[in-house]
RODO-2510 file (C-alpha; in nm, 4 decimals, decimal comma):
residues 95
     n   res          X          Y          Z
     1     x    16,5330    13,7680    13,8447
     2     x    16,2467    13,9148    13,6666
     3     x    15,8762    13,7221    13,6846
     4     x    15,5621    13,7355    13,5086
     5     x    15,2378    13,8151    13,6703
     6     x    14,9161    13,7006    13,4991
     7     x    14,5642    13,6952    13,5709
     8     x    14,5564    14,0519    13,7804
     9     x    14,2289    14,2092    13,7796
    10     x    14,2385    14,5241    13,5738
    11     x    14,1974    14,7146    13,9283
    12     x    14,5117    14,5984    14,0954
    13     x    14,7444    14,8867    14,1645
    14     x    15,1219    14,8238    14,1949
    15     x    15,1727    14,8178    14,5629
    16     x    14,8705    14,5380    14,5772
    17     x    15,1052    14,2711    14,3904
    18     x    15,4408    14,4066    14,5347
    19     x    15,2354    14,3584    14,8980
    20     x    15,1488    14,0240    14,8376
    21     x    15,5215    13,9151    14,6810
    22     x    15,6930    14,0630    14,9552
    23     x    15,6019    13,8165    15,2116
    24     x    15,8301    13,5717    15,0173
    25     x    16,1401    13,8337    14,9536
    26     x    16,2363    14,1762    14,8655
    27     x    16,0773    14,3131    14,5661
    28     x    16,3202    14,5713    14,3798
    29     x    16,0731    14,6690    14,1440
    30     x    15,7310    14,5875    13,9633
    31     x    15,5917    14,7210    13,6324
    32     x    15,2636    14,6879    13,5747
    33     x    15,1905    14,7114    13,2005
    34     x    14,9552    14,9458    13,0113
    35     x    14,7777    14,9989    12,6867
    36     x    14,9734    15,2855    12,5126
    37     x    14,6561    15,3952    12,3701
    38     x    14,4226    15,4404    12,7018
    39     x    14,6804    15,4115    12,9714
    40     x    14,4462    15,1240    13,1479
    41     x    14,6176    14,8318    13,2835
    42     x    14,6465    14,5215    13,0690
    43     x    14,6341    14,2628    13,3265
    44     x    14,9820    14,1444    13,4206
    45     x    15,3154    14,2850    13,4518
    46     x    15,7021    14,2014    13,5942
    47     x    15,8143    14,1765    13,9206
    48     x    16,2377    14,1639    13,9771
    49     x    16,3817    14,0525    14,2890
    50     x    16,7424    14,0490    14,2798
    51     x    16,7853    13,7000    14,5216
    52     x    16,7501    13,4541    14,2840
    53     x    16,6332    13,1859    14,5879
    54     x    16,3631    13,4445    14,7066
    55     x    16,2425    13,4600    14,3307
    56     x    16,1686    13,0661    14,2905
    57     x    15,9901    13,0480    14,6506
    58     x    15,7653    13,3227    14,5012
    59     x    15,6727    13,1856    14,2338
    60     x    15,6086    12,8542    14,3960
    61     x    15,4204    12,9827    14,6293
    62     x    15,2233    13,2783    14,4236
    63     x    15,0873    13,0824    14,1270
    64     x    14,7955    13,0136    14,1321
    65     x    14,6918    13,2231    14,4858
    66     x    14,4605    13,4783    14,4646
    67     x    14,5476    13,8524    14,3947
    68     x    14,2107    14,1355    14,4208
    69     x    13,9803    13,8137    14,3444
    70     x    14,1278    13,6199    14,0742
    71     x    14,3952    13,3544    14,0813
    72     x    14,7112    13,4942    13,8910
    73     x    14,9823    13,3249    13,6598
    74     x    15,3203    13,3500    13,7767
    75     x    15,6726    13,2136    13,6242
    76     x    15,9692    13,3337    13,5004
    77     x    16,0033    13,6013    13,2591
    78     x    16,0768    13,4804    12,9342
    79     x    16,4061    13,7058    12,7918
    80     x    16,2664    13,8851    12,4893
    81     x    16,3795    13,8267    12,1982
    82     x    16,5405    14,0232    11,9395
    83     x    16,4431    14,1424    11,6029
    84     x    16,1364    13,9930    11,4184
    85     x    15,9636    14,2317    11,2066
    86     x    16,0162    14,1506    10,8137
    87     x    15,7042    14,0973    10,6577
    88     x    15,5818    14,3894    10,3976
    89     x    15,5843    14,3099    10,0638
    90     x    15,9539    14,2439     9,8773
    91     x    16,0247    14,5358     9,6827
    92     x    16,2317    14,3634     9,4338
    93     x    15,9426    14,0967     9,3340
    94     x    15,8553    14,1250     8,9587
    95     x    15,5000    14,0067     8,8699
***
């Protein structure tokens, strides 16, 4: 089960959140995400633990709590959804 972190100060390395989620289950993985453009960390990112039991009592238990000085957001990843896009202009438009 994949969950959103929030709220991490822009300082936080990876094995700072996967410390503090561990002590409610085995964390598989976290990605913390980055600007593409300077490589600095946006301030949250995804944490999967594949027990979907240990995933609930972590967030439960995580929002809210403080992570390198601030209190972090923390629920389940929204799925993200496909397409989008359009917009542009409509080439066949007369005016």
């Amino acid at each position: 089960m994949d969950i959103y972190v929030g709220n991490l100060p822009f300082d936080a390395d990876e094995q700072m959140v996967i410390d503090a989620f561990s002590e409610h289950g085995s964390v598989s993985r976290f990605k913390m995400i980055t600007d593409r453009e300077t490589g600095r960390p946006r301030g949250f990112g995804f944490i999967t633990m594949d027990d979907p039991a240990q995933a609930e009592a972590a967030i439960n238990a995580m929002d809210g709590q403080d992570i390198g000085g601030r209190a972090v957001r923390v629920n389940a990843a929204q799925q993200k959804s496909g397409g989008g896009g359009g917009g542009g202009r409509d080439r066949d438009r007369r005016y």
